[in-house]
Backbone as CSV, one residue per row, in Angstrom:
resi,resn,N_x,N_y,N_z,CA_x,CA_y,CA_z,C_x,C_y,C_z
1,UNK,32.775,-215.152,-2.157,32.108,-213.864,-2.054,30.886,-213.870,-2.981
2,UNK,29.790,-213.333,-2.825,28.647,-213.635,-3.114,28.429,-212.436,-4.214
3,UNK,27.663,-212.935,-5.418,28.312,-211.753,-6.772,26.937,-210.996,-6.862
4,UNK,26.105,-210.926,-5.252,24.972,-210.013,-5.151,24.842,-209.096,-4.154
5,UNK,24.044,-208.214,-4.037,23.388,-207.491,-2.745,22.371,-207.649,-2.200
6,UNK,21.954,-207.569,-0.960,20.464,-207.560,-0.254,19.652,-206.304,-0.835
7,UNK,18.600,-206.456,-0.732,17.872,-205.198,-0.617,18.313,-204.417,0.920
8,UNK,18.295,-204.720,1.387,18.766,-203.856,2.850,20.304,-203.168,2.951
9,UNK,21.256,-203.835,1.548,22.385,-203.594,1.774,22.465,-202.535,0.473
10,UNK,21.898,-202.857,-0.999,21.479,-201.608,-1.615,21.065,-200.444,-0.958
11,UNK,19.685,-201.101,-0.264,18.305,-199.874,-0.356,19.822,-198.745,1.138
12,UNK,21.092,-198.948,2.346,21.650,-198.097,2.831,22.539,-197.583,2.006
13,UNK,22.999,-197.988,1.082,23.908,-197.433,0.047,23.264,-196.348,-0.989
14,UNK,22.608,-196.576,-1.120,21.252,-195.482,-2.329,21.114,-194.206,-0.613
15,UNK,20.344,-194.638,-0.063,20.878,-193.348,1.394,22.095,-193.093,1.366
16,UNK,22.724,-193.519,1.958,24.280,-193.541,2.088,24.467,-192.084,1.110
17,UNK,24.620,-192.322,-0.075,24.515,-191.401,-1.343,24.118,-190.516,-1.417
18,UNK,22.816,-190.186,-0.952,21.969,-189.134,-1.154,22.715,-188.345,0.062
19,UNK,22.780,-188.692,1.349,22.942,-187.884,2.307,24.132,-187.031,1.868
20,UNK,25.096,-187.988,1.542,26.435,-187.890,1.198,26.536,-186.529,-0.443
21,UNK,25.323,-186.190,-0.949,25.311,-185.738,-2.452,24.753,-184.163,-1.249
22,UNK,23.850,-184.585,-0.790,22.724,-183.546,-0.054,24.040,-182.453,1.101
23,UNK,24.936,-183.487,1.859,25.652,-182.846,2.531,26.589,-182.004,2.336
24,UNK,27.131,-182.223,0.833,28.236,-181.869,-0.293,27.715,-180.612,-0.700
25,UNK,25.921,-180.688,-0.553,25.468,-179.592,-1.246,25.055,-178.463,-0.348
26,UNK,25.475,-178.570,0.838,24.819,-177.925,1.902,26.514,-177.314,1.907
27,UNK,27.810,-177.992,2.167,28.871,-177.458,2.365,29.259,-176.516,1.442
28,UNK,29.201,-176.723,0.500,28.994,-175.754,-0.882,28.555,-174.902,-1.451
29,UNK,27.487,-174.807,-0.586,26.207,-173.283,-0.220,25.472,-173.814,-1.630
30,UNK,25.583,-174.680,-2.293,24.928,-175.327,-3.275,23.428,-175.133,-3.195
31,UNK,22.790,-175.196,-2.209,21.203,-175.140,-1.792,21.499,-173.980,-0.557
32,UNK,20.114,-173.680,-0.986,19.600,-172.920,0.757,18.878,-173.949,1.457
33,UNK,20.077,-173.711,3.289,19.656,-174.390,3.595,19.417,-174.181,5.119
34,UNK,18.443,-174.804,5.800,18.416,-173.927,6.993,18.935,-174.109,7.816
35,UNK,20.321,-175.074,7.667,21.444,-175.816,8.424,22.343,-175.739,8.251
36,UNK,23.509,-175.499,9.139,25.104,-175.662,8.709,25.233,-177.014,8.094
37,UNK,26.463,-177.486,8.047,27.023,-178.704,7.456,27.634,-179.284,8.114
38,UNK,27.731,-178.526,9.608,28.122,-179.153,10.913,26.872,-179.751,11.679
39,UNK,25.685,-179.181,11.440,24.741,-179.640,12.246,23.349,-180.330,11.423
40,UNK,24.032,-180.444,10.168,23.539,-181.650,9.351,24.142,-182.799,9.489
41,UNK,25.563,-183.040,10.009,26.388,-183.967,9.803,25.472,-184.668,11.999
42,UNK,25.570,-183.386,12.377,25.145,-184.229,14.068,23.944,-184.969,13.677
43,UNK,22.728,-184.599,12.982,21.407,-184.562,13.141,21.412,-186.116,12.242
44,UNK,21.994,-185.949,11.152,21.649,-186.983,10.415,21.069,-188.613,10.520
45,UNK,21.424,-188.913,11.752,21.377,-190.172,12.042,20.058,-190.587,12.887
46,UNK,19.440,-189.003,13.102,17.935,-189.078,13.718,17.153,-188.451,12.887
47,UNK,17.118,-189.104,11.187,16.285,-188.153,10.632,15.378,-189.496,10.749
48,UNK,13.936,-189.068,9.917,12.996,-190.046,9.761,13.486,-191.138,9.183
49,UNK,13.879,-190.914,8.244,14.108,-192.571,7.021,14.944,-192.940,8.390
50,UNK,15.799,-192.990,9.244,16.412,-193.575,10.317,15.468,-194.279,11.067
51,UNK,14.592,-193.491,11.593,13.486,-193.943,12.465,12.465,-195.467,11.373
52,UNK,11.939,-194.751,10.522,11.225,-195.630,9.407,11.639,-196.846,8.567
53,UNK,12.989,-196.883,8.646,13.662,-197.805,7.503,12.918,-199.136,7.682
54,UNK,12.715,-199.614,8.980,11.866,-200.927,8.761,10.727,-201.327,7.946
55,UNK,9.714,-200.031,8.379,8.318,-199.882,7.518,8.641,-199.996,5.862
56,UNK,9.566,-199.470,5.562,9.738,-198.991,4.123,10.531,-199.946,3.822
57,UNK,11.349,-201.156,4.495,11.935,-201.934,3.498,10.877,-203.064,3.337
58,UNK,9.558,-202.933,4.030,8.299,-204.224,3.286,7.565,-203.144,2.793
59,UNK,7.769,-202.376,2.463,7.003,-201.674,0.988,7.294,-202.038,0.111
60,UNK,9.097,-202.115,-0.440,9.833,-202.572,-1.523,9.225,-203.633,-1.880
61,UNK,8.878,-204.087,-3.291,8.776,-204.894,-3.818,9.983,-205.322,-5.161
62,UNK,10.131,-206.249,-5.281,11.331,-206.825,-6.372,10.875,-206.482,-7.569
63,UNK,11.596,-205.423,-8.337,11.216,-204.948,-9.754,10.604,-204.247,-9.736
64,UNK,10.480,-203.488,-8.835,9.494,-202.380,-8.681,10.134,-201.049,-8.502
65,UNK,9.722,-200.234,-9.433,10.695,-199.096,-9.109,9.780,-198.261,-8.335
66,UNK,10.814,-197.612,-7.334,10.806,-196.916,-5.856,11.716,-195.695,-5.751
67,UNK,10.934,-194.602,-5.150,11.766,-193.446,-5.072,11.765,-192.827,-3.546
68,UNK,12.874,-192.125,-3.233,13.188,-191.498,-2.110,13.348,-190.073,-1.934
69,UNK,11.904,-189.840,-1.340,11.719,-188.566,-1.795,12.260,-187.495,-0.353
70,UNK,13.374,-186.204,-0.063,13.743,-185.714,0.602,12.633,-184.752,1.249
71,UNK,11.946,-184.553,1.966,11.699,-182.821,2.227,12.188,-182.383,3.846
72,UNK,12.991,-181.257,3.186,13.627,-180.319,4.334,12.929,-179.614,5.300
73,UNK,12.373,-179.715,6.446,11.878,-179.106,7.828,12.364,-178.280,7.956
74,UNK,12.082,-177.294,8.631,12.481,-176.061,9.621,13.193,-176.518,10.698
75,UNK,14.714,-175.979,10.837,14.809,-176.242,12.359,14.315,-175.657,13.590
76,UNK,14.108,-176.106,14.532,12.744,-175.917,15.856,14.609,-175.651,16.743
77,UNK,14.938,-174.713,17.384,15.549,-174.161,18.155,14.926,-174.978,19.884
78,UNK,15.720,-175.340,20.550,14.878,-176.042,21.891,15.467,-174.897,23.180
């Protein structure tokens, strides 16, 4: 077993986290938010960083510190 991580296997775990901290905080009424915690949990998997993750893992550079910055949209009713 290999006593490292990828950047690709960090950089979903650091997401992983956040969603997981962000969703905790939405169930909790912790934040205002303009979403249930049912329809944060559907949506999640078509947010941008989903769409983008390719672009942004050749941004990363090794030793370089990098931040992941959230901002919350309006939901658009269809």
């Amino acid at each position: 077993m290999p006593d490292h991580v990828s950047i690709v296997q960090m950089q979903l775990a650091i997401v992983q986290g956040l969603f997981t901290s962000i969703g905790f905080a939405i169930k909790q009424n912790g934040v205002n938010s303009p979403m249930s915690y049912e329809t944060f949990l559907l949506n999640r998997e078509h947010t941008l960083y989903r769409r983008d993750e390719r672009t942004m893992r050749k941004k990363l550079k090794f030793k370089e510190k990098c931040y992941l910055i959230f901002k919350l949209q309006p939901v658009i009713k269809k």
